[in-house]
PDB file as gemmi writes it, atoms N, CA and C in Angstrom:
CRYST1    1.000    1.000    1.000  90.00  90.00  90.00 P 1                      
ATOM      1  N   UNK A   1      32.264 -23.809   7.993  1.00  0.00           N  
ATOM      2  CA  UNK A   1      32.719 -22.659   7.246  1.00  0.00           C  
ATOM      3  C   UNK A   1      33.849 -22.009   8.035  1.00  0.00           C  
ATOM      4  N   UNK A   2      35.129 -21.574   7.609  1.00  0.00           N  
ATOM      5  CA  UNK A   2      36.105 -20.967   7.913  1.00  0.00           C  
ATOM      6  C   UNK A   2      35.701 -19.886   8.299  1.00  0.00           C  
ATOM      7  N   UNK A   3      36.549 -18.945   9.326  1.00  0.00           N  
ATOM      8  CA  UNK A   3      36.236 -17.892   9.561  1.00  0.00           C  
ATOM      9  C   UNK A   3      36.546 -16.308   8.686  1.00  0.00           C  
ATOM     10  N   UNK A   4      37.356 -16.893   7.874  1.00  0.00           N  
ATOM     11  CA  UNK A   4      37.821 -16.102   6.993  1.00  0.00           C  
ATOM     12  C   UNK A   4      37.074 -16.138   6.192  1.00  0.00           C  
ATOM     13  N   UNK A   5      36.345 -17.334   5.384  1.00  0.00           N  
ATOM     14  CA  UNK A   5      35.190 -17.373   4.171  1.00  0.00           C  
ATOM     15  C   UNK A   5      33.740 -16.811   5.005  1.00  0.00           C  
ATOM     16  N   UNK A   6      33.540 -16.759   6.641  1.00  0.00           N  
ATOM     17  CA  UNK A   6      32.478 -16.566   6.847  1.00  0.00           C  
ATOM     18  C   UNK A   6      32.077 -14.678   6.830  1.00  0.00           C  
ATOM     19  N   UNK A   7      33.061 -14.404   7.171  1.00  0.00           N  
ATOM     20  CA  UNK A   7      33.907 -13.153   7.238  1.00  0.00           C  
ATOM     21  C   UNK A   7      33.281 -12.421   5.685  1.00  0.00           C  
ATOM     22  N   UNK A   8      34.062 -13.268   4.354  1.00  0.00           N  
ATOM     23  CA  UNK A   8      33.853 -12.618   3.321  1.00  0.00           C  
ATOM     24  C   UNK A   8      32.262 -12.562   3.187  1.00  0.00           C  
ATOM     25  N   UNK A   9      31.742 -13.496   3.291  1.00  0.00           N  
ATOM     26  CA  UNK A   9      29.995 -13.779   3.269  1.00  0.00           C  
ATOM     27  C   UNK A   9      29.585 -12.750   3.925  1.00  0.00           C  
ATOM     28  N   UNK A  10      29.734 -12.437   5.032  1.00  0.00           N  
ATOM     29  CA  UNK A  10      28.948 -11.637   5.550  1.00  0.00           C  
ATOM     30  C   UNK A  10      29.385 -10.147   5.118  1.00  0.00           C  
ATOM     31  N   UNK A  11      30.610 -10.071   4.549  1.00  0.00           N  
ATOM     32  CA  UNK A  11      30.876  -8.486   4.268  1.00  0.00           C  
ATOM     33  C   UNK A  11      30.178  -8.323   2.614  1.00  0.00           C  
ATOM     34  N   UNK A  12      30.066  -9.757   1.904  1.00  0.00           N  
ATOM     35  CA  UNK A  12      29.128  -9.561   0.739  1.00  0.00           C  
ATOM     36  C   UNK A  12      27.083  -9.153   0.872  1.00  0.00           C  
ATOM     37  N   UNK A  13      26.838  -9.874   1.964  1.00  0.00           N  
ATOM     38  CA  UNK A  13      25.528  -9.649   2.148  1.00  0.00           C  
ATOM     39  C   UNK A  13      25.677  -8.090   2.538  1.00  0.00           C  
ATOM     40  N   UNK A  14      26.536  -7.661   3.325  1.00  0.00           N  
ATOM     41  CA  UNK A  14      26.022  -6.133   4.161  1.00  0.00           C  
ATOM     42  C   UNK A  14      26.418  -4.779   3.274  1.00  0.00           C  
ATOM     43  N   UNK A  15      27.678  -5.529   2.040  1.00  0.00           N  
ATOM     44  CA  UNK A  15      27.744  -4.561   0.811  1.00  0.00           C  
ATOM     45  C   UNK A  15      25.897  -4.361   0.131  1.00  0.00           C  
ATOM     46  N   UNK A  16      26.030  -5.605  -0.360  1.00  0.00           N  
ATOM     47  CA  UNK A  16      24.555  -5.867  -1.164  1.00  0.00           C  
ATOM     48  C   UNK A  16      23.222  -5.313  -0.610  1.00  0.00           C  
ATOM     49  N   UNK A  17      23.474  -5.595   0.710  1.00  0.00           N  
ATOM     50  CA  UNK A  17      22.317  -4.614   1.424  1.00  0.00           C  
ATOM     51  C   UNK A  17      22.498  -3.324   1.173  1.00  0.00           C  
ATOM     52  N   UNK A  18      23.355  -2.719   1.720  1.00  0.00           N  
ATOM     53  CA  UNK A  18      23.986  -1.748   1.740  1.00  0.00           C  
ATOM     54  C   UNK A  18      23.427  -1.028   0.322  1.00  0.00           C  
ATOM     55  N   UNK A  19      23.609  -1.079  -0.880  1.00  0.00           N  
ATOM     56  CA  UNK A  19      23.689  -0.440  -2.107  1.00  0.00           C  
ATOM     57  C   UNK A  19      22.066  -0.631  -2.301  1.00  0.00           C  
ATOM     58  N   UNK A  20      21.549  -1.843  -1.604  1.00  0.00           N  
ATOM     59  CA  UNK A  20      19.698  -1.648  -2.352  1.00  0.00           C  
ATOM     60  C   UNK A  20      19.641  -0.902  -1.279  1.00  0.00           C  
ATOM     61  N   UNK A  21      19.629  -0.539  -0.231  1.00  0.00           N  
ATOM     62  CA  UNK A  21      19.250   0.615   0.481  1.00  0.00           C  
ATOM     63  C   UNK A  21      19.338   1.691   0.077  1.00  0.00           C  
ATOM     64  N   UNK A  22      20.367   1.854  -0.689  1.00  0.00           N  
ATOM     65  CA  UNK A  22      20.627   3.520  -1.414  1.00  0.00           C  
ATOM     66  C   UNK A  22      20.284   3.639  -2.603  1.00  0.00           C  
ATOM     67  N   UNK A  23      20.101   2.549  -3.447  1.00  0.00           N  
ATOM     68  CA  UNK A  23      19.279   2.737  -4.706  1.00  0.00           C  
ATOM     69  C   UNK A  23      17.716   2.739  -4.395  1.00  0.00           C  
ATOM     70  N   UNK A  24      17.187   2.114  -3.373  1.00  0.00           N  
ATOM     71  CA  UNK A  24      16.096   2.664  -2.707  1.00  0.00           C  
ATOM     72  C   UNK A  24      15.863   3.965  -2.445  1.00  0.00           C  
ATOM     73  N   UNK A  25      16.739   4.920  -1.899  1.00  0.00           N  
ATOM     74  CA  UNK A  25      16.777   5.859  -1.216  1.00  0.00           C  
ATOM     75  C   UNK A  25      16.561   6.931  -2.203  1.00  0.00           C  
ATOM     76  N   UNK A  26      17.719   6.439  -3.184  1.00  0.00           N  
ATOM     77  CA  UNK A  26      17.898   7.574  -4.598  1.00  0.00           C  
ATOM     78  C   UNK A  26      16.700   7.644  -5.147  1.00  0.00           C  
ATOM     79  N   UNK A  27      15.414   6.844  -5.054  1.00  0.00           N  
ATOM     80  CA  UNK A  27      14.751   6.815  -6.042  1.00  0.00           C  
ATOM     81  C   UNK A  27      13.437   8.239  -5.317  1.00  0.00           C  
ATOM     82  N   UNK A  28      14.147   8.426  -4.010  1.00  0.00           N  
ATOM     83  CA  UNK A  28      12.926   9.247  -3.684  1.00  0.00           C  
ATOM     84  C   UNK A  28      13.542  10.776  -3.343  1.00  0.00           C  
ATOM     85  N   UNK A  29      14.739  11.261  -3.914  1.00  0.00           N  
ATOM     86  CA  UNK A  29      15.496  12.270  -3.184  1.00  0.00           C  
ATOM     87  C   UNK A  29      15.081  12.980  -4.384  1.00  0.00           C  
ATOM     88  N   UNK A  30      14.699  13.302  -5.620  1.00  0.00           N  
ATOM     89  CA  UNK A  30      14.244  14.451  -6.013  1.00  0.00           C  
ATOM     90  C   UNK A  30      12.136  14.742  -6.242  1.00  0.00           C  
ATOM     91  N   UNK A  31      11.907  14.151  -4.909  1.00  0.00           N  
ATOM     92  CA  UNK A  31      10.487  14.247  -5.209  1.00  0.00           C  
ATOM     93  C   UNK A  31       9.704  15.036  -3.850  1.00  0.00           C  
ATOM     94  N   UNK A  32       8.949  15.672  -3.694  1.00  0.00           N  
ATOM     95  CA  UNK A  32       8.055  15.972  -2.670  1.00  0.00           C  
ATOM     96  C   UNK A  32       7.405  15.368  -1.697  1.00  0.00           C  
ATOM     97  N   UNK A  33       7.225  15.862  -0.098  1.00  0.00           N  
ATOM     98  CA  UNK A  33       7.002  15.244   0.789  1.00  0.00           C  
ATOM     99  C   UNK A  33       5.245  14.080   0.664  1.00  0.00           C  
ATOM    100  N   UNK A  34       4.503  15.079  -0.197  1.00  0.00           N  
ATOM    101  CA  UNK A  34       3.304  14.376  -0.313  1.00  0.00           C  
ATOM    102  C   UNK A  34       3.149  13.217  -1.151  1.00  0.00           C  
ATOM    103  N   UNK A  35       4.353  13.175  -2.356  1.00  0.00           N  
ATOM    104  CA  UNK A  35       3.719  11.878  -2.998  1.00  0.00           C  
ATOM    105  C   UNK A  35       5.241  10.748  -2.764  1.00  0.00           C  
ATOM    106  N   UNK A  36       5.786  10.930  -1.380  1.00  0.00           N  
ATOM    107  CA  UNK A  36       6.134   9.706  -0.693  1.00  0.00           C  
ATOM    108  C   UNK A  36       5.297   8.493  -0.753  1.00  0.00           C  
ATOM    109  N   UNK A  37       4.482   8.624  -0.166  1.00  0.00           N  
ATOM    110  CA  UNK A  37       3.373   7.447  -0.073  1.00  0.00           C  
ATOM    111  C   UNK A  37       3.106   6.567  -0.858  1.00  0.00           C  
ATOM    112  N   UNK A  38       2.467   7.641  -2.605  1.00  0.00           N  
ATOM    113  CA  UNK A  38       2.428   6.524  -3.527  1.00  0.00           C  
ATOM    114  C   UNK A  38       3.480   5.983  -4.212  1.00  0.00           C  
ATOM    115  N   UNK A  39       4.209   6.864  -3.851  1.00  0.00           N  
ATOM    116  CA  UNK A  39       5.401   6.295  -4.581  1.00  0.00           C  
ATOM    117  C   UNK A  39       6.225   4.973  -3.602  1.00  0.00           C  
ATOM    118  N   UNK A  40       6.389   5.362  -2.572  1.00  0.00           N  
ATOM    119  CA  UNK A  40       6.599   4.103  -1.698  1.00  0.00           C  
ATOM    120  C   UNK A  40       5.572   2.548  -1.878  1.00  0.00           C  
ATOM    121  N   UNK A  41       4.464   2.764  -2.307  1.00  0.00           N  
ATOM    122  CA  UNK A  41       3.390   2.362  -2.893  1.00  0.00           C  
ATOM    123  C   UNK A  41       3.876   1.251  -4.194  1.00  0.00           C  
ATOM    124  N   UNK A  42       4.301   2.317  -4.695  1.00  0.00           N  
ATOM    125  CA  UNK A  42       4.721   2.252  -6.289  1.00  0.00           C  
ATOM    126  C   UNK A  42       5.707   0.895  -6.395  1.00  0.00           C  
ATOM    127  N   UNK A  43       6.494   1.454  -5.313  1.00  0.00           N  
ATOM    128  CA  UNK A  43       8.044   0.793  -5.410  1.00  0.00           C  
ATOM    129  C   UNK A  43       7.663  -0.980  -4.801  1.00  0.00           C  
ATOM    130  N   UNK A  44       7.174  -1.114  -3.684  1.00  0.00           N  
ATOM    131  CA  UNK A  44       6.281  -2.026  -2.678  1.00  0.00           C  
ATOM    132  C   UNK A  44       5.717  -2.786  -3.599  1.00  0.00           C  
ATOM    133  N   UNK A  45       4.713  -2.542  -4.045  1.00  0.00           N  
ATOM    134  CA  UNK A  45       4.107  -3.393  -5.613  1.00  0.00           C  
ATOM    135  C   UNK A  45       4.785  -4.204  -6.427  1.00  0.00           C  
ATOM    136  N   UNK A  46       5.901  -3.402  -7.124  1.00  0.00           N  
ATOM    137  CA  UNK A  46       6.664  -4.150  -7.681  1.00  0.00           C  
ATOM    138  C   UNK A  46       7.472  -5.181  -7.072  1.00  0.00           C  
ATOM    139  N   UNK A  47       7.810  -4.833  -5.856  1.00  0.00           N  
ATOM    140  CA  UNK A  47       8.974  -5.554  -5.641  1.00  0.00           C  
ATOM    141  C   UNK A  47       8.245  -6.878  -4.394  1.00  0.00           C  
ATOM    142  N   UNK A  48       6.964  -6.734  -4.321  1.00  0.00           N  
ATOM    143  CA  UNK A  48       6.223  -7.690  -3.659  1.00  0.00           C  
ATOM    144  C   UNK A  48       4.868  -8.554  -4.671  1.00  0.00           C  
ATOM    145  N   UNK A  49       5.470  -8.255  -5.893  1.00  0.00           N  
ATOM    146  CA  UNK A  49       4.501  -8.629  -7.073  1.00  0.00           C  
ATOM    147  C   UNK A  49       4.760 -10.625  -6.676  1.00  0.00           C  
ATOM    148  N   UNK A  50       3.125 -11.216  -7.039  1.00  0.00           N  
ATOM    149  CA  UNK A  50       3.301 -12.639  -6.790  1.00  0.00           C  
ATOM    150  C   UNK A  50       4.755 -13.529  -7.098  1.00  0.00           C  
ATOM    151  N   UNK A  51       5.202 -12.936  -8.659  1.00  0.00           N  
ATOM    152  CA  UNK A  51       6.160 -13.706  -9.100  1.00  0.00           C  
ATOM    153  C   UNK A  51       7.348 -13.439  -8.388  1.00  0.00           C  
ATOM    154  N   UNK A  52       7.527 -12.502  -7.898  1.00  0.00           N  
ATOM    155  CA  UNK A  52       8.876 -12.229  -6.922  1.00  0.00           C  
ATOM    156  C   UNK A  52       8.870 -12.573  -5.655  1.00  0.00           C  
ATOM    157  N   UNK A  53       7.509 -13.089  -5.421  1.00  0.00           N  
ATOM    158  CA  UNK A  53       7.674 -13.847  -3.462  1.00  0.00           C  
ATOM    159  C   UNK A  53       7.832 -14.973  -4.248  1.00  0.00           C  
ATOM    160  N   UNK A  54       7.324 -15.935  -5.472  1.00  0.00           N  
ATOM    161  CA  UNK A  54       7.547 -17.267  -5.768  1.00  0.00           C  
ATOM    162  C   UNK A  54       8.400 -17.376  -5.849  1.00  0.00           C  
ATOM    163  N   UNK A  55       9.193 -16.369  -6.647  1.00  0.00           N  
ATOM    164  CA  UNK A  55      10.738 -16.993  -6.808  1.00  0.00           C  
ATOM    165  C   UNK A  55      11.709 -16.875  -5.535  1.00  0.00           C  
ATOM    166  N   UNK A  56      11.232 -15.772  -4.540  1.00  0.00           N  
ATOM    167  CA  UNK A  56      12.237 -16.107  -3.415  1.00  0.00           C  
ATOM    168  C   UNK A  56      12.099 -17.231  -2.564  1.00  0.00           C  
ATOM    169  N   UNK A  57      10.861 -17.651  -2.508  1.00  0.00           N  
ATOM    170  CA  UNK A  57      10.617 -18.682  -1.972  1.00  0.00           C  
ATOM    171  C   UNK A  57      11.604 -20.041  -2.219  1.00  0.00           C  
ATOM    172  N   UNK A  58      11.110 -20.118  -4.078  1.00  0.00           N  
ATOM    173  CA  UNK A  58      11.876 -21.166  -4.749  1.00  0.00           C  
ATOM    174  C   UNK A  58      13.314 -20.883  -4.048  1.00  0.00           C  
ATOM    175  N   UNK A  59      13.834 -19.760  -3.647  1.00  0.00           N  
ATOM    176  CA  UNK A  59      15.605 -20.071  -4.305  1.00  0.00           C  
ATOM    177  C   UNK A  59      15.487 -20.352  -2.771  1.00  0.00           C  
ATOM    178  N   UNK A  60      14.963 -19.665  -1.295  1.00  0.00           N  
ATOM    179  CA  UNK A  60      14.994 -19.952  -0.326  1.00  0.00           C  
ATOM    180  C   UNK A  60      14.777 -21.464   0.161  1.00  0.00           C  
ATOM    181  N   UNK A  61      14.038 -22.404  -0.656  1.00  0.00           N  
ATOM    182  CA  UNK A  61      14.167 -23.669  -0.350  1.00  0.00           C  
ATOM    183  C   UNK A  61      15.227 -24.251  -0.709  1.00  0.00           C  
ATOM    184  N   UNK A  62      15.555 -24.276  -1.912  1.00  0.00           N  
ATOM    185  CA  UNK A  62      16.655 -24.714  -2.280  1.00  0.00           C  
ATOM    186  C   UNK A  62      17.869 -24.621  -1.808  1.00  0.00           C  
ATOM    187  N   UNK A  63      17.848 -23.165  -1.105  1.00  0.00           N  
ATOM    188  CA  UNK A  63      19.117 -22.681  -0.642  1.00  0.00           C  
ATOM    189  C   UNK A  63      19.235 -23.585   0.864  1.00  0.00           C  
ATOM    190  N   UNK A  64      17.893 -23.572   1.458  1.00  0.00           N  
ATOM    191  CA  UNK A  64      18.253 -24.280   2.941  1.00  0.00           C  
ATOM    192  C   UNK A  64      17.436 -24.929   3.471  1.00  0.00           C  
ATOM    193  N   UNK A  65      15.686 -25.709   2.836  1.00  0.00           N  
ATOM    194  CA  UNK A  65      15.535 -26.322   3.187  1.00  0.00           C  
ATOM    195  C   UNK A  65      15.828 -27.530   2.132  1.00  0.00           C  
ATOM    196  N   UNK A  66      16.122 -27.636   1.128  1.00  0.00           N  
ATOM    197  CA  UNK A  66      16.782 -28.884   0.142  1.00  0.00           C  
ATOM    198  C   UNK A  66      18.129 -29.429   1.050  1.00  0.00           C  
ATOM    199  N   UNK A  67      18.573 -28.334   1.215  1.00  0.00           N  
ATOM    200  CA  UNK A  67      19.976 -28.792   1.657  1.00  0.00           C  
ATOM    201  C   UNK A  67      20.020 -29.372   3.275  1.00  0.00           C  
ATOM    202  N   UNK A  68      19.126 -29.433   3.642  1.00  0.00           N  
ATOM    203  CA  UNK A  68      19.109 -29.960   5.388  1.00  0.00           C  
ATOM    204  C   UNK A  68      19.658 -29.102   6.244  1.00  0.00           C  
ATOM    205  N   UNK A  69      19.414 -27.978   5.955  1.00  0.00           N  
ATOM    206  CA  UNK A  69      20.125 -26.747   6.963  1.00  0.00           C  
ATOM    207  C   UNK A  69      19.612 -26.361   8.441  1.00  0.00           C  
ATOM    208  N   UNK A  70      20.180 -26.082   8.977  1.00  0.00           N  
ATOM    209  CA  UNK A  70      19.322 -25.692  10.565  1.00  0.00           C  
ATOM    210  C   UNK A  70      18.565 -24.376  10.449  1.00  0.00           C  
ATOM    211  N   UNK A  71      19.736 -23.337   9.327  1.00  0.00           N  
ATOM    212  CA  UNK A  71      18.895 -22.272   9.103  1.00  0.00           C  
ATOM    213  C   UNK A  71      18.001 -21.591   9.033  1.00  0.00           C  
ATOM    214  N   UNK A  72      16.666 -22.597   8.462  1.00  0.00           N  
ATOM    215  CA  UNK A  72      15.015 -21.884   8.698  1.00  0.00           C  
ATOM    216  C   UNK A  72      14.685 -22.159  10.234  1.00  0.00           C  
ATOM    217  N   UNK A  73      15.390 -23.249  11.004  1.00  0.00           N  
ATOM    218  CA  UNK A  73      15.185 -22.945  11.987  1.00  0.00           C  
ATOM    219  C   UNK A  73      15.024 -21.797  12.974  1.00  0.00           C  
ATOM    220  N   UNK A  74      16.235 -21.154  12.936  1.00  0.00           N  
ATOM    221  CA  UNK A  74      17.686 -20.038  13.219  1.00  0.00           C  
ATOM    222  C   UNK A  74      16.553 -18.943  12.651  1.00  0.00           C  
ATOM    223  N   UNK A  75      15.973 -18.650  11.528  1.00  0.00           N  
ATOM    224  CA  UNK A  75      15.002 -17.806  11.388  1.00  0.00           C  
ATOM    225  C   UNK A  75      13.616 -17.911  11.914  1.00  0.00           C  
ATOM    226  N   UNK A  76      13.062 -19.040  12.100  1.00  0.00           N  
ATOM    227  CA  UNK A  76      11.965 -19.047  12.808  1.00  0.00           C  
ATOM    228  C   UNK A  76      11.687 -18.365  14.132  1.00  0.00           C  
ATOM    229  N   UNK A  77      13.065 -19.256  14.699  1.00  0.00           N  
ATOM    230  CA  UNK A  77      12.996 -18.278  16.189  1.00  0.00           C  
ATOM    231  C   UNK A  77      13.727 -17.178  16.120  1.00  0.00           C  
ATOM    232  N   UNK A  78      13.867 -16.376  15.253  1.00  0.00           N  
ATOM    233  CA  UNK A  78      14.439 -14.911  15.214  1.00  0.00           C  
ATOM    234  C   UNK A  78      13.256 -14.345  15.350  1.00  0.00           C  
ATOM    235  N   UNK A  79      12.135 -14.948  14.466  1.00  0.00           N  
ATOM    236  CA  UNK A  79      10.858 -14.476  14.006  1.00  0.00           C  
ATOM    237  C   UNK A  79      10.120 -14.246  15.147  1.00  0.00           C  
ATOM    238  N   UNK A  80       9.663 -15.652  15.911  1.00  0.00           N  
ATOM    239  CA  UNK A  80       9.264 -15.560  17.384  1.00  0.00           C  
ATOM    240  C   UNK A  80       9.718 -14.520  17.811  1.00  0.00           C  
ATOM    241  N   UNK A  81      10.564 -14.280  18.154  1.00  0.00           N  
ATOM    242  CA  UNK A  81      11.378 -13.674  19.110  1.00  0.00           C  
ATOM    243  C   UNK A  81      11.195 -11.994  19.099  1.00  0.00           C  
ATOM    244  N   UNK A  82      11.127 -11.610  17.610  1.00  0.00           N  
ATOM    245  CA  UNK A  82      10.796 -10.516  17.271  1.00  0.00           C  
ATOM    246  C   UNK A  82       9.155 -10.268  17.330  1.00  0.00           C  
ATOM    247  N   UNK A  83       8.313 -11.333  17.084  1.00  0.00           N  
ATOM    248  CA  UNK A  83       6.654 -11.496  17.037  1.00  0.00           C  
ATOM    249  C   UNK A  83       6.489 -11.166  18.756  1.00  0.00           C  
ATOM    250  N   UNK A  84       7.127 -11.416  19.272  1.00  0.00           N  
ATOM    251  CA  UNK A  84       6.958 -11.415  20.856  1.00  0.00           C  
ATOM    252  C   UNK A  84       7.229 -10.101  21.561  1.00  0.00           C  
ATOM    253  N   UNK A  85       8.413 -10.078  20.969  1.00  0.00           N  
ATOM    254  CA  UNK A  85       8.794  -8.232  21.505  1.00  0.00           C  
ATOM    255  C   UNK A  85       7.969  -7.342  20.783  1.00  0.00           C  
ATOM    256  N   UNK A  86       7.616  -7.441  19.864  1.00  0.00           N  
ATOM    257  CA  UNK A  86       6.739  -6.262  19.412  1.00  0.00           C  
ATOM    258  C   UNK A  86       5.275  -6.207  20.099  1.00  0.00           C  
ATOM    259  N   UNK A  87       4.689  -7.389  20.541  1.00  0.00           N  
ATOM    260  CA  UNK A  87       3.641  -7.773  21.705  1.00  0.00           C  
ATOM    261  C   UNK A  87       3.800  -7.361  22.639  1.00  0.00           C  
ATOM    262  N   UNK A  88       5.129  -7.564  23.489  1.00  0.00           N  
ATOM    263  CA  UNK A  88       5.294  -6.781  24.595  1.00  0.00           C  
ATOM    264  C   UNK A  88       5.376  -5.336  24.805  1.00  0.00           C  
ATOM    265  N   UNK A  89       5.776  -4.785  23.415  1.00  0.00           N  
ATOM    266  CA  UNK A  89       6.036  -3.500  23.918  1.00  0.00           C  
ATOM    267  C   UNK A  89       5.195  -2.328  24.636  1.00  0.00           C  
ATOM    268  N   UNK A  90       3.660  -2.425  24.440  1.00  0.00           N  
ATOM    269  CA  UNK A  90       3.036  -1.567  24.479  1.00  0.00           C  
ATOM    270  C   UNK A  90       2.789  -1.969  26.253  1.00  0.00           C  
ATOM    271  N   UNK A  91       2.887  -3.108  26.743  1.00  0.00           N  
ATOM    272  CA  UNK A  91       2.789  -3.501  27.981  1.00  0.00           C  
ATOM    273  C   UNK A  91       3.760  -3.175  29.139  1.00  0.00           C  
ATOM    274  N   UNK A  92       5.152  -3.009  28.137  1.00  0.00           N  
ATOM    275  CA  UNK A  92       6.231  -2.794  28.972  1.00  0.00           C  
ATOM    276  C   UNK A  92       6.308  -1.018  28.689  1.00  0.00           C  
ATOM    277  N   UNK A  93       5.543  -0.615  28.124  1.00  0.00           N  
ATOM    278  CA  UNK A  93       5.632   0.765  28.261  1.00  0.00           C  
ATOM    279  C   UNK A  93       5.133   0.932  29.637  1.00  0.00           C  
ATOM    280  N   UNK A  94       3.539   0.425  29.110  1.00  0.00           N  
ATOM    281  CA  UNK A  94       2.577   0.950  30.542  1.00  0.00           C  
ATOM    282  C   UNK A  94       3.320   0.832  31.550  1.00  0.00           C  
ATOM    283  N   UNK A  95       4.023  -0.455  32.051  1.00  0.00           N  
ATOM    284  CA  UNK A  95       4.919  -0.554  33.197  1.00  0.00           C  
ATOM    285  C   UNK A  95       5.421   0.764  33.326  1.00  0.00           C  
ATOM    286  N   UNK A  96       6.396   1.078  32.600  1.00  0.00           N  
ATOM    287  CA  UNK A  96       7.233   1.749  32.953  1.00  0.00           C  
ATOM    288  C   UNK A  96       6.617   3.330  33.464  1.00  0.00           C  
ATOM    289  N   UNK A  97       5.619   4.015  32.589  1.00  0.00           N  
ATOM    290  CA  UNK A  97       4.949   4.785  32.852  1.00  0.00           C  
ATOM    291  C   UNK A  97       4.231   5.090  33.944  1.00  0.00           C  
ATOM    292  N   UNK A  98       3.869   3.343  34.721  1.00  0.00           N  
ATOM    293  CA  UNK A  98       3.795   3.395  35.836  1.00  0.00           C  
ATOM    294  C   UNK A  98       4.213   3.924  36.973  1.00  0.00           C  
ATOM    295  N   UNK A  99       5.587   3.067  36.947  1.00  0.00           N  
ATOM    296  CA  UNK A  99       6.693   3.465  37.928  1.00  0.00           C  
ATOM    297  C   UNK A  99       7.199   4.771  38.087  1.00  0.00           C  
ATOM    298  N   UNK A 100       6.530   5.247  36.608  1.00  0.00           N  
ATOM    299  CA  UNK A 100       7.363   7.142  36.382  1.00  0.00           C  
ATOM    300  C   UNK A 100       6.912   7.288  37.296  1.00  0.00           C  
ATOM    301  N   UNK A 101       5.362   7.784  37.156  1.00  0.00           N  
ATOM    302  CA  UNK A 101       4.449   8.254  37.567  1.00  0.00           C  
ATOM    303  C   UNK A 101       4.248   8.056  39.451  1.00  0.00           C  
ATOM    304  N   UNK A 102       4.732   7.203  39.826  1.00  0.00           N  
ATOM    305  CA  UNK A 102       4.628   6.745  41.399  1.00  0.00           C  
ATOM    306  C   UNK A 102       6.159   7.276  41.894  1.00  0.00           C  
ATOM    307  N   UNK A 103       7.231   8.011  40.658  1.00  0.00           N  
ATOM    308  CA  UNK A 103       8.548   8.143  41.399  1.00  0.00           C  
ATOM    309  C   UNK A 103       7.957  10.213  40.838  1.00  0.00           C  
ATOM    310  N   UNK A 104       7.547  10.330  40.035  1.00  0.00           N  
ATOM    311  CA  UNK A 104       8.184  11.483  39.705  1.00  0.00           C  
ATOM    312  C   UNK A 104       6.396  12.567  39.719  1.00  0.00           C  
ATOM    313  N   UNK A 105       5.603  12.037  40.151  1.00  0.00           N  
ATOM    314  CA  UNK A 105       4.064  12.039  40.155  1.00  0.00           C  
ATOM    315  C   UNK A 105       3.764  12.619  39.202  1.00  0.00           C  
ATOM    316  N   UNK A 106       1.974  12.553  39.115  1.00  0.00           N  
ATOM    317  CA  UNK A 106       1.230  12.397  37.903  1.00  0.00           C  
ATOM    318  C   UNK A 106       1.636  13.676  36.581  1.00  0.00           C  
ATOM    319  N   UNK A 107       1.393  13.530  35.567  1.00  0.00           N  
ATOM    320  CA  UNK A 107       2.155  14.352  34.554  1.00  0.00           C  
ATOM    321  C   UNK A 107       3.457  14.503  34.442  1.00  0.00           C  
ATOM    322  N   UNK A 108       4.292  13.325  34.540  1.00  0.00           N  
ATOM    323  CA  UNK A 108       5.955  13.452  34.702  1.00  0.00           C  
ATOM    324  C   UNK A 108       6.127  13.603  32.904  1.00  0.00           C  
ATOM    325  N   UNK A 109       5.310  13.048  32.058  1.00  0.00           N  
ATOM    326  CA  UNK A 109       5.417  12.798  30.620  1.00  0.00           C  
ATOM    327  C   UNK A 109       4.684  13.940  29.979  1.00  0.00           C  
ATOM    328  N   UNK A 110       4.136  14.975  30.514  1.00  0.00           N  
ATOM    329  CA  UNK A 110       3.156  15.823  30.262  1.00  0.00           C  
ATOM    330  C   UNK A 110       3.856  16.849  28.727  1.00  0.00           C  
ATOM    331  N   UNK A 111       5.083  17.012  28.831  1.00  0.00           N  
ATOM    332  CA  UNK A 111       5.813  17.561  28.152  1.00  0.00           C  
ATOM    333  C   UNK A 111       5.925  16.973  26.582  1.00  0.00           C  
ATOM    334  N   UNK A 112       5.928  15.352  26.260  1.00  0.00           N  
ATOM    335  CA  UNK A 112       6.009  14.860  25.187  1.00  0.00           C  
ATOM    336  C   UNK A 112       5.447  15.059  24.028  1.00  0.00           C  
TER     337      UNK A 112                                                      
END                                                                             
């Protein structure tokens, strides 16, 4: 892929993102803090209803594992990668909380 066609691709995906994020957004700006939830609820349902993971699925094979792509690869280990850091985090806190705590002594976080 050219760098110029890769260029346009990617400024089409981050438009497209871009606008379901805010038609997302719009759908909750004239409503109250308490019925966020179901309504986030609401929205989640639909848009995770069986027939809409089948069909992304469908177009996602087609799109790159029909075609012999490295791509699901390239996402797998994004996936790892992200499955892993979110594992670590609560570990690499403690660390760090550690080290506060032995530089700045006990209750350095007391304030949070």
């Amino acid at each position: 892929m050219s760098g110029a066609k890769s260029m346009r691709t990617l400024a089409h995906y981050y438009k497209n993102g871009v606008s379901k994020a805010v038609s997302f957004a719009e759908q909750f700006q004239d409503i109250k803090v308490g019925e966020v939830p179901a309504r986030t609820w609401a929205v989640l349902q639909r848009t995770l209803s069986p027939n809409n993971i089948k069909t992304a699925a469908d177009s996602y094979a087609a799109k790159y594992i029909d075609t012999s792509s490295y791509t699901p690869a390239v996402h797998a280990m994004g996936g790892v990668f992200v499955f892993s850091v979110l594992l670590s985090v609560p570990h690499l806190r403690h660390e760090r909380d550690e080290r506060c705590e032995e530089v700045y002594g006990k209750g350095w976080n007391s304030w949070f």
